[in-house]
C-alpha positions as CSV (number, residue, x, y, z in Angstrom):
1,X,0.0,0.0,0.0
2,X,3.1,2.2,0.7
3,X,3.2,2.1,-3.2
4,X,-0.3,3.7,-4.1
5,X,0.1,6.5,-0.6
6,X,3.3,8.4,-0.7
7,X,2.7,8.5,2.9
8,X,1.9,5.5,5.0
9,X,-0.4,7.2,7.7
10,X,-1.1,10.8,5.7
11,X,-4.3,10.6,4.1
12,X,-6.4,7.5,4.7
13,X,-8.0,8.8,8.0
14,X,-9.5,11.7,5.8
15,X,-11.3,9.4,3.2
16,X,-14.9,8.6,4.8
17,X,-16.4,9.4,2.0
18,X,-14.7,6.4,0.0
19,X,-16.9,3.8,1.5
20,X,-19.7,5.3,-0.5
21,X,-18.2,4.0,-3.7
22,X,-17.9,1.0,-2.5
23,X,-21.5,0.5,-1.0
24,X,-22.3,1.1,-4.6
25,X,-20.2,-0.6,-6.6
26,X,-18.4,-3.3,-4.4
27,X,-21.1,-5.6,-5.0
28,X,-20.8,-6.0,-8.6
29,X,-17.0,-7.5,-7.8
30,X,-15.9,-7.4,-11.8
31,X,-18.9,-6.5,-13.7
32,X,-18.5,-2.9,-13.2
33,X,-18.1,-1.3,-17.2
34,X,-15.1,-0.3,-18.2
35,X,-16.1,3.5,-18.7
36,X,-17.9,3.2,-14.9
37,X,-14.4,2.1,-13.6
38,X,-12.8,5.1,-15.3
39,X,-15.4,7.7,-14.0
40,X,-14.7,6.2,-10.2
41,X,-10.6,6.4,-10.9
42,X,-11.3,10.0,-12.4
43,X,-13.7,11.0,-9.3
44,X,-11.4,9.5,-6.6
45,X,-7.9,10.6,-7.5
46,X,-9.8,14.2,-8.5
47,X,-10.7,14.4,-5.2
48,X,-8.9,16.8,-3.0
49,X,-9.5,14.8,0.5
50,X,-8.2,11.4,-1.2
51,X,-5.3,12.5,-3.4
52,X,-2.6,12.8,-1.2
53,X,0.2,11.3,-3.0
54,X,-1.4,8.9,-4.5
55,X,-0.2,7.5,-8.1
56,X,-3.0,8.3,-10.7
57,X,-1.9,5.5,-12.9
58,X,-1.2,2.5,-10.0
59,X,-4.3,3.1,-8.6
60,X,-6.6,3.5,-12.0
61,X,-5.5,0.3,-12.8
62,X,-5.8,-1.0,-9.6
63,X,-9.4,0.4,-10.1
64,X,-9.7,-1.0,-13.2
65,X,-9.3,-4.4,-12.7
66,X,-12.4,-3.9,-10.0
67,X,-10.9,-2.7,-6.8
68,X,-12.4,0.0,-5.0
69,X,-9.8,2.7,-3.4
70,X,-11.5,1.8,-0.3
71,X,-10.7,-1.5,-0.7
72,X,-7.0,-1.0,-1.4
73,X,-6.3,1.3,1.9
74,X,-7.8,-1.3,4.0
75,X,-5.4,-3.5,2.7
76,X,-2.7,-1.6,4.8
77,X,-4.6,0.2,7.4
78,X,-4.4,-2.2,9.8
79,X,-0.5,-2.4,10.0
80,X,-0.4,1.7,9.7
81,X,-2.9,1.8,12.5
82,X,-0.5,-0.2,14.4
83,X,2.6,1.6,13.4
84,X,1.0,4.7,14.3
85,X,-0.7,3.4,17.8
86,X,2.8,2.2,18.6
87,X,4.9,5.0,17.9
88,X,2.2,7.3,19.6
89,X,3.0,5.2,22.7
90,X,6.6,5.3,22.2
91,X,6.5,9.3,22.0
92,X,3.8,9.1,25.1
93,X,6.3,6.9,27.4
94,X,9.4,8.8,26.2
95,X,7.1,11.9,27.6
96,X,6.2,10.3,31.0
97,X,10.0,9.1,31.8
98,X,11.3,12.9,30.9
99,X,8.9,14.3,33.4
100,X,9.8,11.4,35.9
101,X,13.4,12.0,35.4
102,X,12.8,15.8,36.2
103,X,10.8,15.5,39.0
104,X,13.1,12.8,40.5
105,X,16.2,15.6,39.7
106,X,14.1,18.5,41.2
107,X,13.6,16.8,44.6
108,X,17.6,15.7,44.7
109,X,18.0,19.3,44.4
110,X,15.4,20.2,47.0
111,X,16.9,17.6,49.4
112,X,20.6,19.2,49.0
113,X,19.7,22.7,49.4
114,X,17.8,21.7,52.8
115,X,20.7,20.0,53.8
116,X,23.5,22.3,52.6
117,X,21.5,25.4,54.8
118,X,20.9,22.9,58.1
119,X,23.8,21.4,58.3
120,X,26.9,23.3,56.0
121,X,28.6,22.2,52.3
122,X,31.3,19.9,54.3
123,X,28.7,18.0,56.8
124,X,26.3,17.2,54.0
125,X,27.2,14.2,51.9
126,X,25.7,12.5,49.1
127,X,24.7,9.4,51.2
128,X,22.5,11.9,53.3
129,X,20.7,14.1,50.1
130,X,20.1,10.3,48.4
131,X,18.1,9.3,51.9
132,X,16.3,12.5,52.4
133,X,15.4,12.7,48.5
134,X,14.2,8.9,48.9
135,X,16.6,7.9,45.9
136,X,19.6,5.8,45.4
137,X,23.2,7.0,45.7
138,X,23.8,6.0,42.3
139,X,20.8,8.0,40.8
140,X,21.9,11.8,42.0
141,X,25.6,10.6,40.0
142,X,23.3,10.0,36.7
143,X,20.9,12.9,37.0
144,X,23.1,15.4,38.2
145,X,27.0,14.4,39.3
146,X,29.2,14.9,42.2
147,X,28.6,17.2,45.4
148,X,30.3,20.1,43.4
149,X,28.2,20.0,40.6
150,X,25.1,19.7,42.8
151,X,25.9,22.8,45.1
152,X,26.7,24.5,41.3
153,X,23.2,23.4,40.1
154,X,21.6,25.2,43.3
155,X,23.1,28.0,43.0
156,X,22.3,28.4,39.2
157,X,18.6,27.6,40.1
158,X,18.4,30.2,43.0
159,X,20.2,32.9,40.4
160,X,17.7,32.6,37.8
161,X,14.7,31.2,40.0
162,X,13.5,28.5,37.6
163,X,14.4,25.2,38.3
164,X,17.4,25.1,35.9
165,X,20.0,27.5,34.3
166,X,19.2,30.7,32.1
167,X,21.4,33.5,31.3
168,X,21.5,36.6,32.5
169,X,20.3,37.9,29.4
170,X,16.9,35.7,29.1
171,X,15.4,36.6,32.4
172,X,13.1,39.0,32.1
173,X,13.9,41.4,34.8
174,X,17.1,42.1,33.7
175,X,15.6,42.6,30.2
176,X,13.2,44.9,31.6
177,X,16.0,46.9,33.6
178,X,18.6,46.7,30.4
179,X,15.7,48.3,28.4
180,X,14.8,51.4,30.7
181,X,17.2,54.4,29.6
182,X,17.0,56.6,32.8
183,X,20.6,55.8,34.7
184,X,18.7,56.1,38.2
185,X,15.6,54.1,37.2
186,X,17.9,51.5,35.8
187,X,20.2,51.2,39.1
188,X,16.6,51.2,41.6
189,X,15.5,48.2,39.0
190,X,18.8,46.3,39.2
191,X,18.8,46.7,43.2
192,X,15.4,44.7,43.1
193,X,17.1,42.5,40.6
194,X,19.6,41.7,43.4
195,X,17.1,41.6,46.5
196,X,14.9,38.9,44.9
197,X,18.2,36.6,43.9
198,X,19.5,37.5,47.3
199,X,16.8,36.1,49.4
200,X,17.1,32.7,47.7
201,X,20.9,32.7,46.8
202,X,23.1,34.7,49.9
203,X,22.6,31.1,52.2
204,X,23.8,29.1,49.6
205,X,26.4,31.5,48.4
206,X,28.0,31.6,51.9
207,X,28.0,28.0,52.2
208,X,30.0,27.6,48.9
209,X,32.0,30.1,50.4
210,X,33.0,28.7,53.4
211,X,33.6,25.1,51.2
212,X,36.0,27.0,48.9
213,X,37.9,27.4,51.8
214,X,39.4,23.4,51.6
215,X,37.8,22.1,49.2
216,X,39.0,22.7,45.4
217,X,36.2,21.6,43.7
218,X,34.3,24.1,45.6
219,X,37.1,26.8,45.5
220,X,36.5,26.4,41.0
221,X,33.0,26.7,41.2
222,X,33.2,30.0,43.4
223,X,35.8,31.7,41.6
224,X,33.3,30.7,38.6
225,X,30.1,32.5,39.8
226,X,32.0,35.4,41.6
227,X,33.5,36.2,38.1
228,X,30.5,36.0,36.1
229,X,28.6,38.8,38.8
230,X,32.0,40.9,38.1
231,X,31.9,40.6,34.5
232,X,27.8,41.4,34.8
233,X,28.7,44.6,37.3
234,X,30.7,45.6,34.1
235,X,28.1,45.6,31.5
236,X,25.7,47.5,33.6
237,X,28.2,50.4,34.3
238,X,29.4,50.3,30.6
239,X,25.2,50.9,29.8
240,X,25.2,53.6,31.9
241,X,28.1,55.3,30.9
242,X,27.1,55.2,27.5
243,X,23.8,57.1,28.2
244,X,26.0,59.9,29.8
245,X,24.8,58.9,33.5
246,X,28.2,57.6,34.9
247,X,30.6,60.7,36.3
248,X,32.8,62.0,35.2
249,X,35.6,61.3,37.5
250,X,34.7,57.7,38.0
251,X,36.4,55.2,36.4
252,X,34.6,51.9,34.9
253,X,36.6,49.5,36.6
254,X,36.1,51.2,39.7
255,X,32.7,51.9,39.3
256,X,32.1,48.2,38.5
257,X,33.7,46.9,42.1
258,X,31.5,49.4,43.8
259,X,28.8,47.7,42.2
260,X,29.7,44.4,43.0
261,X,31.2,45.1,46.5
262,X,28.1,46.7,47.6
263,X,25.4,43.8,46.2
264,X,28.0,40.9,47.6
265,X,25.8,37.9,49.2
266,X,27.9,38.5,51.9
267,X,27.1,41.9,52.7
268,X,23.2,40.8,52.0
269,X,23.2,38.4,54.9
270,X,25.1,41.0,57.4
271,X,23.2,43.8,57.2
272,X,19.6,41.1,57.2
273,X,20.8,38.2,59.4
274,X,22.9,40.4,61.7
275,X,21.7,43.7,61.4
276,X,18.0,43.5,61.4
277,X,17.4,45.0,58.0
278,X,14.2,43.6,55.7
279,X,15.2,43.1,52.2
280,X,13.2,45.8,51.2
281,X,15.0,48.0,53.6
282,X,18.2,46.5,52.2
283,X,17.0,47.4,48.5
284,X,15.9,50.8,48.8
285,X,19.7,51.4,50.3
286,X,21.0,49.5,47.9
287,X,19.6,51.8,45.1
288,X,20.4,54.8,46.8
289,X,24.0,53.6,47.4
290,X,24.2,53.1,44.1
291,X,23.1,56.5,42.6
292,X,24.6,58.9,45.2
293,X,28.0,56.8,44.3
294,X,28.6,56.2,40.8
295,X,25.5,58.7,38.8
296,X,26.0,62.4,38.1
């Protein structure tokens, strides 16, 4: 049948109207006249709904020789209605173990992050996230990898607050801050930028931290992330100096360690753990800090 349908499963499911024909004809089974035969292969391969590929002169003589196009695609539906049914359930289970596997690597990550803030980076081994995640030791090293790579996968989760990865770029606040031309708007947006990520990333941050301190692993991944915020401080002092906001007197570089001294997770958790600030108290001075320091 693959021969007559240039695709297997494309048009026989639109061809209701076929059976008609043969109600009408099929009984005849041979004495159909020649010039009836032609009419039906004329009709049928005329017709929009039914000539999807098909080849005008296989199936005319198929038709000719008193074989109803009906006919012909049940000759191969069943076997494309079982191709079809099976690779349906092949894309549907393929579905269901994606969403397992996420799930499954979503509550590893809960489980660590629980741990890492109860009990420190150093105290909380892999043994103790697989129990608490109700999983096996050897299914956090498939999903996700080692300790370091875990703690790295938090942090990059509690940066961009979706459970995995996205740039800088492609979240939508900084889009939205990145778009606004006003210096001192830009800086009040960016300080709320940093409040939000602070409230879920400063605990985690100073537990990498304090793991950088003796373990390497550890150690790469913070040097990592406390580059990437330099390199970001950069590109939002750069912005504002090209709009004329920056002063005068302040150099880039300088202007970009100000920026990324004063929004340090470290600095967060002082002034809201052991001062006794809100984070909206700490964001309003954060903004403020920023425009009396670096804008004209």
């Amino acid at each position: 049948m693959e021969a007559l349908l240039g695709e297997p499963v494309g048009g026989f499911l639109r061809l209701p109207h076929v059976d008609v024909a043969e109600a009408t004809f099929g009984e005849f089974d041979g004495e159909v006249h020649d010039q009836t035969r032609g009419n039906i292969s004329a009709q049928t391969v005329g017709d929009p709904l039914v000539e999807l590929g098909v080849d005008r002169d296989v199936l005319g003589e198929c038709i000719g020789h008193a074989m109803c196009s009906a006919h012909l695609i049940r000759m191969d539906l069943g076997c494309n209605v079982r191709r079809m049914s099976e690779s349906v359930k092949r894309v549907y289970a393929t579905g269901r173990r994606q969403a397992a596997s996420a799930a499954t690597r979503q509550r590893i990550i809960d489980a660590a992050s629980e741990l890492i803030l109860l009990r420190g980076y150093r105290a909380t081994t892999i043994g103790a996230v697989a129990e608490r995640a109700e999983v096996n030791v050897d299914t956090i090293y498939q999903l996700i990898g080692r300790k370091p790579v875990l703690l790295r996968e938090l942090i990059e989760q509690a940066i961009s607050g979706h459970d995995h990865a996205v740039v800088a770029e492609e979240r939508a606040p900084i889009v939205a801050m990145r778009a606004e031309p006003d210096p001192a708007i830009k800086l009040a947006m960016y300080a709320r930028v940093i409040r939000e990520t602070h409230v879920r990333l400063a605990p985690l941050f100073v537990a990498l931290r304090d793991a950088a301190t003796t373990e390497p692993e550890a150690m790469e991944v913070w040097r990592e992330i406390s580059d990437r915020r330099a390199a970001n401080m950069r590109k939002l002092v750069r912005e504002i100096d090209d709009v004329g906001g920056l002063r005068q007197d302040l150099p880039i570089d300088d202007a970009a360690d100000t920026v990324w001294a004063t929004n340090s997770p470290e600095l967060y958790v002082m002034l809201t753990g052991e001062r006794g600030w809100s984070p909206e108290h700490y964001e309003r001075w954060l903004a403020a800090t920023w425009q009396r320091l670096l804008l004209r």
